[in-house]
C-alpha positions as CSV (number, residue, x, y, z in Angstrom):
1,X,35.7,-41.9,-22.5
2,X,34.5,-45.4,-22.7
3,X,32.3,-44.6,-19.5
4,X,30.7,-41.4,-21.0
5,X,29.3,-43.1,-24.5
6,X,27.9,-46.0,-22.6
7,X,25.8,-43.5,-20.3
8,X,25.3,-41.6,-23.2
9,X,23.7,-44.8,-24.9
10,X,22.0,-45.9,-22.3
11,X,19.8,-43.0,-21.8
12,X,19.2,-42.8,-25.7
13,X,15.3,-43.3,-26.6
14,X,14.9,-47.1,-27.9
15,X,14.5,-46.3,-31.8
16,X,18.3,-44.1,-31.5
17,X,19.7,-47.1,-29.9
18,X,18.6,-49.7,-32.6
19,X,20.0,-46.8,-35.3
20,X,23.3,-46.5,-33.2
21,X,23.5,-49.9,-32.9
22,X,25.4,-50.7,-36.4
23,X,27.5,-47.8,-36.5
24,X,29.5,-47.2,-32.7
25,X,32.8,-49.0,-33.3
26,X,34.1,-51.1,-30.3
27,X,36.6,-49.4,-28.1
28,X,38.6,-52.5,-27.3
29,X,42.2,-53.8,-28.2
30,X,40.9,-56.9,-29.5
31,X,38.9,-57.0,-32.4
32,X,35.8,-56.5,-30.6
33,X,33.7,-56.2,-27.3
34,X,32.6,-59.7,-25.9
35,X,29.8,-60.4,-23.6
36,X,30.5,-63.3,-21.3
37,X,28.9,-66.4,-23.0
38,X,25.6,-67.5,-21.4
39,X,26.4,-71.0,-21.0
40,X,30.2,-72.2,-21.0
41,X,31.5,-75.7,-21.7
42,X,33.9,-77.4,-18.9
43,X,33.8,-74.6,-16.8
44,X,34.1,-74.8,-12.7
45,X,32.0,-73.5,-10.0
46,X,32.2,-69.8,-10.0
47,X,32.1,-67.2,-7.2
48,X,32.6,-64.8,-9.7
49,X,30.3,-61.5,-9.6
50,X,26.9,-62.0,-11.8
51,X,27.1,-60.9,-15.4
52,X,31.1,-60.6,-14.9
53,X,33.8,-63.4,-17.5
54,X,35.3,-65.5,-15.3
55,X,39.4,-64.9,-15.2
56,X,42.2,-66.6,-14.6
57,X,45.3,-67.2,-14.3
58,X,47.3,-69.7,-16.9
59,X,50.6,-69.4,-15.8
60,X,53.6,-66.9,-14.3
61,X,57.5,-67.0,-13.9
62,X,60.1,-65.1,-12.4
63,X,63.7,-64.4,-13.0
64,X,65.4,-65.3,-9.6
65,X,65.9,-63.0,-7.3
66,X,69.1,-61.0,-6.5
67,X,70.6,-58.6,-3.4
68,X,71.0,-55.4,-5.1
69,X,74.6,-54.6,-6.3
70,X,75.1,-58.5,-7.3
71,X,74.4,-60.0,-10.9
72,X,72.6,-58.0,-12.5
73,X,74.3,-54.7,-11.3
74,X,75.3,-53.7,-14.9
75,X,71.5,-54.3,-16.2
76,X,68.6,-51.6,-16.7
77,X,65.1,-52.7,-15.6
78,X,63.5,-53.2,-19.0
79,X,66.6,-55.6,-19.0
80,X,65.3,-57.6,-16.3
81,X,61.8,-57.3,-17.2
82,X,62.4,-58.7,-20.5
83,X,64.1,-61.9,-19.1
84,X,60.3,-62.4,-17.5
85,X,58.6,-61.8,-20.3
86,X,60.8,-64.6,-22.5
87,X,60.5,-66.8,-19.8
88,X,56.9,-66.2,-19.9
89,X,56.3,-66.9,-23.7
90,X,58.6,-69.8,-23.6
91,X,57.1,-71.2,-20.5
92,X,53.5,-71.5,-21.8
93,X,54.2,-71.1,-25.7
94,X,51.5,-68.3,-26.3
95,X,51.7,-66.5,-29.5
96,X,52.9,-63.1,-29.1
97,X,50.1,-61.7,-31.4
98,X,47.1,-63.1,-29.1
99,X,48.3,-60.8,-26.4
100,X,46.4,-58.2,-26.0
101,X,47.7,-55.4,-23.8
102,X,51.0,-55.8,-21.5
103,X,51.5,-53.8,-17.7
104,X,54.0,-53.3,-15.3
105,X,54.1,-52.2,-11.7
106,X,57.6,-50.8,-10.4
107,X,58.4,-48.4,-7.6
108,X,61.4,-46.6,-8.5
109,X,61.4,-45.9,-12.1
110,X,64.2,-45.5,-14.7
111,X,63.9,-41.8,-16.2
112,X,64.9,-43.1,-19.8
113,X,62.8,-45.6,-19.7
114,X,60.0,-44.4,-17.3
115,X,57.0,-46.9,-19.6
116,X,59.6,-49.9,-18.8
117,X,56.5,-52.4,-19.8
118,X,56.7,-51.0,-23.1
119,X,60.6,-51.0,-23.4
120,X,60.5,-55.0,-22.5
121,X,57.6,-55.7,-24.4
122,X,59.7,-54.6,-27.7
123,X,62.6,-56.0,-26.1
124,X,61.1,-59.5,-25.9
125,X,60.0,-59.2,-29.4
126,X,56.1,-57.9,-28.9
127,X,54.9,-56.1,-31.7
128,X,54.9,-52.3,-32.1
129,X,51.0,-52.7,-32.1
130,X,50.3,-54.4,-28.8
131,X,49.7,-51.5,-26.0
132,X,51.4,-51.2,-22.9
133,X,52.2,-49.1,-19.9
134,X,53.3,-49.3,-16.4
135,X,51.8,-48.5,-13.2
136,X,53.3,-47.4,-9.7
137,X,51.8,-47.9,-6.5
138,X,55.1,-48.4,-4.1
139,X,55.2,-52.1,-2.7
140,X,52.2,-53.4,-4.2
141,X,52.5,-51.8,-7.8
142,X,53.1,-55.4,-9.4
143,X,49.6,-55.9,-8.2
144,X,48.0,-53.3,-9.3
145,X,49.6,-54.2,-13.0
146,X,47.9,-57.6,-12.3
147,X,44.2,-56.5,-10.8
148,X,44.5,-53.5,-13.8
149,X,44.8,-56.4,-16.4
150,X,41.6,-57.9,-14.8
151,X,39.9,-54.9,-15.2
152,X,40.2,-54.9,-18.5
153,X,39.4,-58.4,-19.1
154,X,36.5,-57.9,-16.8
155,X,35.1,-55.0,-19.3
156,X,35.3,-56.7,-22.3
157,X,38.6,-54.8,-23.9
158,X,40.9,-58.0,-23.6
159,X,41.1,-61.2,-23.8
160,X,45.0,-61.7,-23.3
161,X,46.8,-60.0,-20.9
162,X,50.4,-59.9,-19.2
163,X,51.0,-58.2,-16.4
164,X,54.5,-58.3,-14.4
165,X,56.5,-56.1,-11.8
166,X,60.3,-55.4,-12.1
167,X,62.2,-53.7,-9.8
168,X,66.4,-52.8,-10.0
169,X,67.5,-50.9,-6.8
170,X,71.5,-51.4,-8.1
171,X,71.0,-48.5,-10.2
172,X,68.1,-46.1,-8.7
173,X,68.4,-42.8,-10.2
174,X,70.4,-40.0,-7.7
175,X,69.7,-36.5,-8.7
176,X,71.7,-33.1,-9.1
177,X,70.3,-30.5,-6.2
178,X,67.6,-28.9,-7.7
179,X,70.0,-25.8,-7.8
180,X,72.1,-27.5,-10.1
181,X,69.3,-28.1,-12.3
182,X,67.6,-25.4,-12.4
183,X,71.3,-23.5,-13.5
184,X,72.1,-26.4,-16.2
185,X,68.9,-26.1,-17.8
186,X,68.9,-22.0,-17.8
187,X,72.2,-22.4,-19.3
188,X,70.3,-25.1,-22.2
189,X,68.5,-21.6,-23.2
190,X,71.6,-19.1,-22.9
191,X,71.8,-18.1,-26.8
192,X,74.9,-15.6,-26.6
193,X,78.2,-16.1,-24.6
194,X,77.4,-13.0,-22.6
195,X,74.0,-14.9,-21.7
196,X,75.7,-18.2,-20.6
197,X,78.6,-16.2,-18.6
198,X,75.8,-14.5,-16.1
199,X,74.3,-17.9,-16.0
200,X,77.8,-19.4,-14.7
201,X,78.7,-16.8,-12.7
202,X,75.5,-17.8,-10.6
203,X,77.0,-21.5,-9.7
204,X,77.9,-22.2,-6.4
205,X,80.2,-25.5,-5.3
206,X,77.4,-26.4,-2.9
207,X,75.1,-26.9,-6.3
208,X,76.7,-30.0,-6.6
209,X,75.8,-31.9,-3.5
210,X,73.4,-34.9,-5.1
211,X,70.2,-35.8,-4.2
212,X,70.4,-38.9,-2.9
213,X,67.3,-41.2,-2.9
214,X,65.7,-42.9,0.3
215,X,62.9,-45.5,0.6
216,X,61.0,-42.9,2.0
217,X,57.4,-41.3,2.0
218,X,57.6,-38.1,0.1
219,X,54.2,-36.5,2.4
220,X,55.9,-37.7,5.9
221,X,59.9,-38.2,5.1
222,X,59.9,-41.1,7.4
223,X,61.8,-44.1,5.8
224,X,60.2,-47.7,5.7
225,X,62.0,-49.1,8.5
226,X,61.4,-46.1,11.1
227,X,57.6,-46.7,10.2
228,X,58.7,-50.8,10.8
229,X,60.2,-49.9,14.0
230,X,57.2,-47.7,15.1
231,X,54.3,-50.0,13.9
232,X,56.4,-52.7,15.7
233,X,56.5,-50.5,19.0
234,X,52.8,-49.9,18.7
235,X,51.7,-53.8,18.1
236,X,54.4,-54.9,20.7
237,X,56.2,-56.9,18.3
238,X,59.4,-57.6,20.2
239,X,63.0,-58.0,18.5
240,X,62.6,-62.0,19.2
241,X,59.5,-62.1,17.8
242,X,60.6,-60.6,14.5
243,X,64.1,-62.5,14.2
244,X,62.2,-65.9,15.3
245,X,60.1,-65.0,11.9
246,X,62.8,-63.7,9.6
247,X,64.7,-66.8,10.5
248,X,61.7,-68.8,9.6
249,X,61.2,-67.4,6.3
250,X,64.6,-68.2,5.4
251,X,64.6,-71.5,6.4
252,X,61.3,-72.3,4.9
253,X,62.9,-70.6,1.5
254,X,66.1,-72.7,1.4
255,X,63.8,-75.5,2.2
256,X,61.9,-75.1,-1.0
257,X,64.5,-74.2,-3.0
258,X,67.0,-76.7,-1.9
259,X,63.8,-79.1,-3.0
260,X,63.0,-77.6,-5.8
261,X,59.6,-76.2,-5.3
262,X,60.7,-72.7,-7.0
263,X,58.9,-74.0,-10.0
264,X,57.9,-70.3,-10.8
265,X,61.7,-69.4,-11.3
266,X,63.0,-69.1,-14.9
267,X,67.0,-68.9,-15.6
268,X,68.6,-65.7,-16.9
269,X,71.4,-65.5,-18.8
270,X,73.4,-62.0,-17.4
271,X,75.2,-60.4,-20.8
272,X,78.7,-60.9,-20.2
273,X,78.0,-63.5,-17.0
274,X,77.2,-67.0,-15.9
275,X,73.5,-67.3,-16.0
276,X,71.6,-67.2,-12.9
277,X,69.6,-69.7,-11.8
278,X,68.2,-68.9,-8.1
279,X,67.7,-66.5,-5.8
280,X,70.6,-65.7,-3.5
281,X,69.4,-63.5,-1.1
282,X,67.7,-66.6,1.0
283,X,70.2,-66.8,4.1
284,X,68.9,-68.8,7.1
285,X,71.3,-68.0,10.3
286,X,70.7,-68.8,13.5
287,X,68.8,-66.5,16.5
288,X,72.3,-66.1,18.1
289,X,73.8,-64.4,14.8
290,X,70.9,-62.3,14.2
291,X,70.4,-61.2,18.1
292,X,74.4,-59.6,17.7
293,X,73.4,-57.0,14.8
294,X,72.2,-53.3,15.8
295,X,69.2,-51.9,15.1
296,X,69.4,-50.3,11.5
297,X,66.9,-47.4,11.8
298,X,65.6,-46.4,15.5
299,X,69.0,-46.1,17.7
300,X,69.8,-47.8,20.1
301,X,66.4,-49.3,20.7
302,X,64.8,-50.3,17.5
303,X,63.5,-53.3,16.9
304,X,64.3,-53.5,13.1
305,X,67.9,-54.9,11.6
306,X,69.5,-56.0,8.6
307,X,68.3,-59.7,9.4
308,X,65.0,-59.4,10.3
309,X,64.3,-57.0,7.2
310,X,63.7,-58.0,3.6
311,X,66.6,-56.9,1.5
312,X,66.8,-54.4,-1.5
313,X,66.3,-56.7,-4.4
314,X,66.7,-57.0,-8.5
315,X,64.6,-59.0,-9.9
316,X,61.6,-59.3,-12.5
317,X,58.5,-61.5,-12.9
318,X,55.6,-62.0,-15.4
319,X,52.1,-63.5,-15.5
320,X,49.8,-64.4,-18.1
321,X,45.9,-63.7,-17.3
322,X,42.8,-64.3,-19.5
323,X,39.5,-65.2,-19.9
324,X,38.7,-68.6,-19.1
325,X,36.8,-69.2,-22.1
326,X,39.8,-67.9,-24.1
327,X,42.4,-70.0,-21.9
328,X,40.0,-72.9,-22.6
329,X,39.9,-72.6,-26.7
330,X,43.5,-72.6,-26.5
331,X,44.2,-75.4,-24.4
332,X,45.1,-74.1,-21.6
333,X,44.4,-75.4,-17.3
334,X,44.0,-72.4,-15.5
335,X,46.3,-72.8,-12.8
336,X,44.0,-70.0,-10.6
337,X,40.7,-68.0,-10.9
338,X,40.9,-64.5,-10.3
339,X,37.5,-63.5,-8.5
340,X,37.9,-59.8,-6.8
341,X,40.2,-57.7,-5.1
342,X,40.1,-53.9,-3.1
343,X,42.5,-51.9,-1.9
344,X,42.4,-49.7,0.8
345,X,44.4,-46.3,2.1
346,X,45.6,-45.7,5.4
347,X,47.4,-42.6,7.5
348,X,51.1,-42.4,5.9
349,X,52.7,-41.1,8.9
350,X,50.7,-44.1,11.4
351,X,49.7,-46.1,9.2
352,X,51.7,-46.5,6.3
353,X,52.8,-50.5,6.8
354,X,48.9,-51.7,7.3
355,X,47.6,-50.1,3.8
């Protein structure tokens, strides 16, 4: 819409431009468009695109994260996501009003709560008037919540923005057959008993057989760790090579958390449980350990096992992003300048792990 009224305005003659000029109301969430400033104050050296507000980022936290089926079991994600998003505002004391717009990235979304950045947001005590809405773009939705945020600080609709991704793979939703569904929602419409007796009469025991979910690609089928075990095949990752790094990661994790580097990580106190305070899925081993467990996806000669994969987490984090000249008015040292990003699409069946 936005993009149609500004062609629209730019290809008015000159004396329709000066008349439209006092009467187009700003599409923007704040109160009104802003044009980046043509000199600002305490600023540094920019990379930044000509003509484009220099971004940046003030500060972010996460809740720590947990193996799925642990703590935070008996949550929902807006649950989670709202934990991040008072850790935010407490971390960095900005007034919930100034915020302009909120987003989310999540993969596997919550069916009564499918906009879960808007359930947090009034969770966390956002007002009813600040916009929100949540993206999905499988592993990298968080992201695209973040780079979507830039966007629309880039354009002049926002000052203030938080963008976060929450995930909660203890509860993913499992489906009835589509059978079953189709039946329970003809019998939803049945208005006389003769009506919901011929719908009955149509159920078979096999209906109920659930559908359950997979980390899978819908277009290909293929789970994440058979395209892991391929994509390792093809490179010539070998098994050591992979464990040698897992092991790494770990080690370098407990390292920084043992030191207390995790500066990012915010406590959460679980409803009816101690309150968490660190992630508890970072397990260094040894090669030996790891170099005993079978391969998880590709039998018997996959490359790919429970230790050298990443594990099916809970967990939530948040970020606040905004203009520099706005993060400077209110005091705040931008911890990081947000300059450009691209994405880029690749085969799903070959490709899938190098998009």
């Amino acid at each position: 819409m936005t993009a149609i009224l500004t062609y629209a305005f730019k290809n008015l003659p000159t004396t329709s431009k000066w008349a439209l000029k006092f009467s187009i109301r700003p599409l923007s969430c704040s109160s009104q468009l802003r044009a980046a400033p043509a000199v600002q104050t305490k600023t540094k050296k920019t990379l930044t695109k000509p003509n484009i507000r220099n971004i940046v980022v003030v500060d972010g936290v996460r809740t720590p994260f947990l193996l799925s089926g642990t703590s935070y079991k008996d949550l929902m994600p807006h649950d989670v996501a709202r934990a991040a998003l008072t850790g935010l505002l407490h971390r960095t004391s900005v007034p919930k009003e100034v915020v302009d717009y909120i987003i989310f990235g999540t993969v596997i979304q919550e069916v009564k709560t499918s906009n879960v950045a808007r359930e947090a947001a009034l969770g966390a005590g956002f007002s009813d008037k600040t916009p929100a809405h949540t993206v999905t773009m499988a592993c990298i939705s968080a992201n695209q919540a973040m780079t979507t945020g830039v966007g629309l600080i880039a354009s002049g609709q926002c000052d203030v923005v938080v963008a976060g991704g929450v995930e909660l793979m203890s509860d993913i939703p499992i489906r009835h057959s589509r059978k079953m569904r189709k039946l329970m929602l003809d019998l939803n419409k049945a208005k006389s008993v003769g009506q919901r007796l011929s719908v009955i009469s149509k159920f078979r025991l096999n209906f109920l057989a659930p559908e359950l979910p997979a980390v899978a690609e819908f277009s290909t089928s293929e789970t994440m760790g058979h395209s892991a075990d391929r994509l390792a095949a093809a490179f010539a990752v070998s098994r050591l090579e992979q464990d040698e790094y897992a092991l790494r990661s770990h080690s370098l994790a407990k390292k920084a958390q043992d030191e207390g580097l995790l500066s990012d990580v915010v406590p959460f106190k679980v409803p009816g449980k101690d309150t968490v305070t660190k992630d508890n899925g970072i397990r260094p081993s040894s090669l030996e350990q790891m170099a005993k467990l079978k391969p998880a996806f590709i039998k018997p000669y996959g490359t790919v096992t429970a230790a050298n994969s990443s594990f099916l987490t809970d967990g939530a984090s948040a970020m606040l992003i905004m203009a520099e000249e706005k993060a400077l008015a209110m005091g705040y040292k931008p911890k990081a300048y947000l300059r450009d990003f691209m994405y880029v699409s690749q085969d799903p069946k070959d490709q899938l792990l190098l998009g």
